[in-house]
Each structure stands twice: as C-alpha cells, then as structure tokens.
N, C-alpha and C positions, 0 to 999 in steps of 0.2 A: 769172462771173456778176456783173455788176455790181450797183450796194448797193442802186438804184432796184429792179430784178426781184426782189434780197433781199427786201426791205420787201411787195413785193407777193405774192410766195408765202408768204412770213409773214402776212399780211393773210386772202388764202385760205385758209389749213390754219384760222386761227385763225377764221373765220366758220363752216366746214364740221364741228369738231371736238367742241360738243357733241350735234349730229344724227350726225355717223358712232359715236361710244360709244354714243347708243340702239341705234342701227341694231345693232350688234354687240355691245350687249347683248342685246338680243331676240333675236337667232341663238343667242348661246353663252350667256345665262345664268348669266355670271356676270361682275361686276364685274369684278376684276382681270385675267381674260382676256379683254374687250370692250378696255379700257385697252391693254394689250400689242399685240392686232391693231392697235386705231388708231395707235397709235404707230411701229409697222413700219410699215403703209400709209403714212402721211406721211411719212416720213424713205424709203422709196421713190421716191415720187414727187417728192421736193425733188433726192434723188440721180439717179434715172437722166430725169426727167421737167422737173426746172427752167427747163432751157432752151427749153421749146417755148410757143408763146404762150399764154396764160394763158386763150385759150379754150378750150382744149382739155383744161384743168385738172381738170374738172370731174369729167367723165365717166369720165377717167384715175382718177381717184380712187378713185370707187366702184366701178371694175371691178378695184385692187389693191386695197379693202378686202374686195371680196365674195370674192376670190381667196381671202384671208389668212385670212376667216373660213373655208372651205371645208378650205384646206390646215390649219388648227389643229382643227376637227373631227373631220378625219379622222387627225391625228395624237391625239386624245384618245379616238379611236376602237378604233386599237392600245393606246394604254398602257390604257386600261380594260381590253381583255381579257388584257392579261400582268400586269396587278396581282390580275385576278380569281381568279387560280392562286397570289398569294403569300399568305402573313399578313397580317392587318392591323396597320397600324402608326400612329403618333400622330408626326401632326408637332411637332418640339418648337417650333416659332415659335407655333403655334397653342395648344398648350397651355396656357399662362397668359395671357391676354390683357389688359394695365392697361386700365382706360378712358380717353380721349383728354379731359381737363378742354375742353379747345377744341369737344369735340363736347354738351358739357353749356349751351351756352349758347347763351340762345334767342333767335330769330331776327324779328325785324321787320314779317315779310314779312305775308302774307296770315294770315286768322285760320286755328284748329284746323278750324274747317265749312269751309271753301274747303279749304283742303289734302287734311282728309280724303275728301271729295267726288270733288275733282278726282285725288287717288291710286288712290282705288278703280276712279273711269273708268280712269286708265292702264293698272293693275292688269288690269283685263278686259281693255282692249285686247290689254295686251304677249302676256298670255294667246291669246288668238284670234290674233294673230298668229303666235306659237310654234308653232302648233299647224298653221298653213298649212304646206304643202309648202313648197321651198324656194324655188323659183322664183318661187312667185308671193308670196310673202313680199318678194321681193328688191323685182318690180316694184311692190309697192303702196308698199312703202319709200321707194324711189326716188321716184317718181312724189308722193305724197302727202307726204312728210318732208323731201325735199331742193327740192322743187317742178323736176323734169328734165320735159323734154316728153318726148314717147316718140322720137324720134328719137334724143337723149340717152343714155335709159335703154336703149334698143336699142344703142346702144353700149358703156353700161360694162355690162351686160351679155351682151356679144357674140353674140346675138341679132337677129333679124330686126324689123323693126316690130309685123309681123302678129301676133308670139310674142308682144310685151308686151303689144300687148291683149289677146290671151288670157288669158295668166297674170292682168293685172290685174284684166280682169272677172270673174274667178273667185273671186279673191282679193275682190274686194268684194262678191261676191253672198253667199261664205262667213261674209264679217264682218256683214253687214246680217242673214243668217238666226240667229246666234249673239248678234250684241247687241243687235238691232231697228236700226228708221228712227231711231228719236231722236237714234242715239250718232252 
C-alpha cells in the first residue's frame, strides 16, 4: 500500500469513527465494548479492505461494524447465561476506582443549559433507538448518522433497497410516535 492510500484510509477511519462508537454504543450499551467493536471493524477493513478504492470504503465499513456488533452480542449472549449459573464475583480492576484528576477539569465548551438540554435529547434518542429492533435501528443509523443513501445502506447492510425503506420507515414512524414532530 502505498503511503498516499495510507494517509487516505487514515483520513476515512478518522472521519467515520466518532459516528461508528455512537452507532455501537447504541447497539451494545456500553462504552468499552462500542470502542472494542469499532476498533476491530477498522483494523479490518484497513487489513483485508485497503486496497480497494476508497469508494467503496464506506459501506464496507458499516457492514463489518454491524457484523462486529452482531457477532459480540451474541457472544455476550452465551457468556451471560454461563455466568448466570456461577457465583458472583467482583472484578478487582473495578473494585477501587482512583478518580482521573484530568476528568475534574472543566471544559470550555457550551454552557451547563445547552449541555444539559442537548444530553437529555440524546438521552431519549439513544433510548428509542435501543429499543427499535435491529434492523431497523441499523437503517435509521445509517441513513440518518452516517448520511448513506439507500443504495449504500442496502449494501452494508446486505440487504435489498426495498428492505431499507421499510426498516427505515418503521424506524421513524416509531421514533416520531415515542418523541413527537418536535425532536
């Protein structure tokens, strides 16, 4: 791979990567395993995918992250029920936890009313999203967070056309009856 094609799929993972940690934080619901899937999804696609032109990056993408998210669910799907049979236990990393001095110190950005504001919308959102089936979660994600057209999303979704509009219209009629016209 030459160092120009480097630069540019560095360029791509690095535009797409904090919409794909939402994206797979709203599936799996939890930080550290949203991080892990995107990070396998990209170092896939850098490895078996770099060479192909970079329009086709795209879609590749989200159909090895929706992958990742799928295949870690249902692997969190076994270990839930063989842990539900053990004792519980206490992880020791978790156990004492120092606070981060770095995370004590405040931030610039927009006031406390905008943040909280705009958190709480997220909040609902991430919420009603969660709650959608899979599928049609996938396409509104897609479609609405990555901005794919449906041909796209039809792709990294492997999938028909006709499906993602289904799923999507489903998916938005659910979120419009759950958070009204406003949101």
């Amino acid at each position: 791979m030459a160092l120009g094609e480097i630069r540019e799929l560095e360029r791509f993972l690095a535009s797409v990567e904090q919409r794909a940690f939402r994206i797979a934080r709203i599936a799996l619901r939890n930080d550290d395993d949203a991080l892990d899937v995107v990070q396998d999804a990209m170092l896939q696609l850098a490895q078996r995918y770099g060479q192909r032109p970079s329009a086709e990056w795209r879609p590749l993408f989200y159909r090895i992250l929706q992958n990742r998210v799928r295949d870690y669910q249902r692997r969190r799907q076994v270990r839930d029920r063989v842990f539900a049979w053990l004792p519980s236990f206490v992880d020791k990393d978790e156990a004492i936890a120092e606070p981060d001095p770095l995370e004590q110190v405040g931030d610039p950005g927009p006031g406390v009313v905008e943040q909280l504001a705009t958190g709480e919308a997220m909040k609902l959102l991430e919420g009603a999203l969660g709650a959608l089936p899979a599928r049609q979660q996938e396409a509104f994600m897609l479609r609405n967070f990555e901005g794919l057209d449906v041909a796209q999303t039809a792709s990294a979704m492997g999938c028909s056309e006709g499906s993602v509009k289904t799923h999507y219209s489903r998916a938005v009629h659910t979120l419009r009856a759950q958070l009204g016209e406003a949101w």
